[in-house]
N, C-alpha and C positions, 0 to 999 in steps of 0.2 A: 842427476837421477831423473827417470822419464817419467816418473809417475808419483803426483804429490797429492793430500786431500785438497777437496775444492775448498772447504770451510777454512776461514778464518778465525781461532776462539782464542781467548787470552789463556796462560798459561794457571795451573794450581798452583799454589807453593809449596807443597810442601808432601809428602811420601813417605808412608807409611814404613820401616827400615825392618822388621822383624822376619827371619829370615826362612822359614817354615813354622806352621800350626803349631803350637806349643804341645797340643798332645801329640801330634804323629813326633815330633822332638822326643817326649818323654817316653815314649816305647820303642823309640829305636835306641834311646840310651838303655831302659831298662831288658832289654833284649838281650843287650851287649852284657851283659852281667847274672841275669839270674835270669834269663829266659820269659817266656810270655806263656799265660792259659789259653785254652783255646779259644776262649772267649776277646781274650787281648789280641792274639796273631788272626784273626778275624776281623778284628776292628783296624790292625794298622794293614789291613793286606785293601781295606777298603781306602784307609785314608790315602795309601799311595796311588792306590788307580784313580781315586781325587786329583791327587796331587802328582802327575807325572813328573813335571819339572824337579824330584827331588828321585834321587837314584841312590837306590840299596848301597851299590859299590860304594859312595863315595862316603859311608859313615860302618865299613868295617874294621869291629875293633882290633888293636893288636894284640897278638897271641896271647900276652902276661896282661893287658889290661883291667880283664877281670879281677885278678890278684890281687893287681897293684894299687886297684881301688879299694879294694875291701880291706885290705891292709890299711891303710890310710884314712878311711870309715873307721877303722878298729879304735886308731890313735884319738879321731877327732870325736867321736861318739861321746856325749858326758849320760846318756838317758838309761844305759841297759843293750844288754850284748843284743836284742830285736830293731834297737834303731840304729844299728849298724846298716842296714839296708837300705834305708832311705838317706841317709848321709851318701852313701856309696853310687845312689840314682840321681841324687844331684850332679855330685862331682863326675859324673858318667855323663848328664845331658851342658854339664859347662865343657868338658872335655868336647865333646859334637863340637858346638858352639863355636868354639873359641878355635877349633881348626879350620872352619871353615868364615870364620873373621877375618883372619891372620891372612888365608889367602886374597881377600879383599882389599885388608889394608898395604900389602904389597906392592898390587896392582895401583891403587889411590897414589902410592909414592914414585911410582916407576916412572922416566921421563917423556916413556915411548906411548903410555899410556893414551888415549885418546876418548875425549867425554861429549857425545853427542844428545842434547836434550829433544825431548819430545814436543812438537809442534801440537798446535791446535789446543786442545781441552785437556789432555795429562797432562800430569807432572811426573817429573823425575827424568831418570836419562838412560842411554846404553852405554856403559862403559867396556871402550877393548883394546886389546895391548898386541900388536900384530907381533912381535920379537917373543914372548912368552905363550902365542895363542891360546890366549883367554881372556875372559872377562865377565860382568856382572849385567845383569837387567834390572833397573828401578823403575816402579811404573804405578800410580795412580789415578783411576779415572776411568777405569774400563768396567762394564755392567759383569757384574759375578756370573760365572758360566758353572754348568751343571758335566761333570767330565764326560759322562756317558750319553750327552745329548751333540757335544762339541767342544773344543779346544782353542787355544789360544796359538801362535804359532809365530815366533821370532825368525825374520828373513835378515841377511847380513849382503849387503852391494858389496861386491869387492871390483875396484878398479880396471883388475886385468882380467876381466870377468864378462861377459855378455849381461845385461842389466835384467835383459828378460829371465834369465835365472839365477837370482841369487841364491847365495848357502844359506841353508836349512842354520838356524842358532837352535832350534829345538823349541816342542810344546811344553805348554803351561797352562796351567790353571790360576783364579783370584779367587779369594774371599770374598765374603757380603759385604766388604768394602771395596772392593773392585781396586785391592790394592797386593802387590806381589813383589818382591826381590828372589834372584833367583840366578844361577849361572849360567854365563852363555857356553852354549853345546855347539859351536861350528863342526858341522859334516863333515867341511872339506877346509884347506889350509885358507886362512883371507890374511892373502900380505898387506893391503890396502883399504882398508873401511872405508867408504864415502857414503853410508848411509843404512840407516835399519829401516824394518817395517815390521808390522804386524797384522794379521789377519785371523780372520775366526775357520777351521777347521774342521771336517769330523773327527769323531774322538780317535786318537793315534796320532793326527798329520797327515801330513801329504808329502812327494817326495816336490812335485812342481806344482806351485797353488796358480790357479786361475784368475786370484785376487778378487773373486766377488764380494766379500766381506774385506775390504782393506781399512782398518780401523786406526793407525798412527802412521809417521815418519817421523824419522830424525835423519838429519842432514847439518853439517858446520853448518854453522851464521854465516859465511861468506855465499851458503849456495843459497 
């Protein structure tokens, strides 16, 4: 890969693992079940344009869903037929959770799987599986960004690729700890990963960055 940082910094150990904001979590569960106030679909309509890296699609629940928790809230409740709803909001934001684990732990076991850590001052790594394309972004160490001032933006090298334009993995945002897990969103098919980046953005991304802000790589240990 043609372009690496100039710094040299020792690695973090260690990265933060929680996989979206626990309240945007708890109103996309509670969404999926009893609906949102206006006051609530206002608040997650802000946390999402926060939070780009998390997509409505990918936490729609199934058609019986709603039932099938509230039924099972019904069984497990011991308090009175009113904390049937909050038994039902749990097991609605573990259902999220736990679907979007499972594809994870998939990927962790799959043989084709390929885990490229980040150089310099993060921690954590890009994980991607070229036979399944997909995979995950762990990342600690980068300064909290405000989404509607600027974005965060995963570049994927692919081999049979021209280097000067890698696929778009898709934008992101961190927390005040300048820490994120998140999925990687390849644009376009990468049969070949030889290496990630990241750079800072306007709010949305870019389709070709200029890389004036190029803020990480990860590259195998051999390059």
């Amino acid at each position: 890969m043609d372009f690496m940082l100039a710094e040299n910094r020792s690695h973090r150990d260690s990265v933060n693992t929680n996989m979206m904001p626990e309240r945007l979590a708890e109103l996309l569960a509670l969404r999926a079940i009893a609906g949102l106030s206006p006051e609530e679909a206002r608040e997650l309509a802000e946390l999402l344009r926060q939070h780009p890296e998390v997509k409505e699609s990918d936490f729609e629940p199934l058609p019986d869903l709603r039932d099938r928790l509230l039924r099972r809230a019904a069984k497990e409740r011991r308090w009175g037929r009113g904390s049937a709803w909050m038994v039902a909001v749990v097991l609605a934001l573990a259902f999220f959770l736990a679907t979007w684990e499972s594809a994870e732990t998939r990927l962790d076991h799959h043989p084709a799987t390929r885990r490229l850590r980040w150089q310099g001052s993060l921690a954590g790594e890009a994980v991607w599986n070229a036979e399944q394309q997909s995979g995950y972004l762990l990342v600690s160490g980068l300064p909290p960004n405000d989404a509607r001032q600027s974005v965060y933006q995963l570049w994927i090298f692919d081999r049979a690729r021209d280097s000067r334009y890698p696929v778009d993995g898709g934008v992101f945002s961190v927390d005040t700890h300048g820490e994120t897990r998140i999925p990687i969103r390849a644009a376009l098919p990468v049969r070949d990963a030889t290496g990630f980046a990241i750079t800072r953005e306007a709010p949305g991304g870019v389709v070709v960055s200029e890389r004036k802000e190029l803020l990480a790589t990860a590259t195998p240990a051999s390059q």
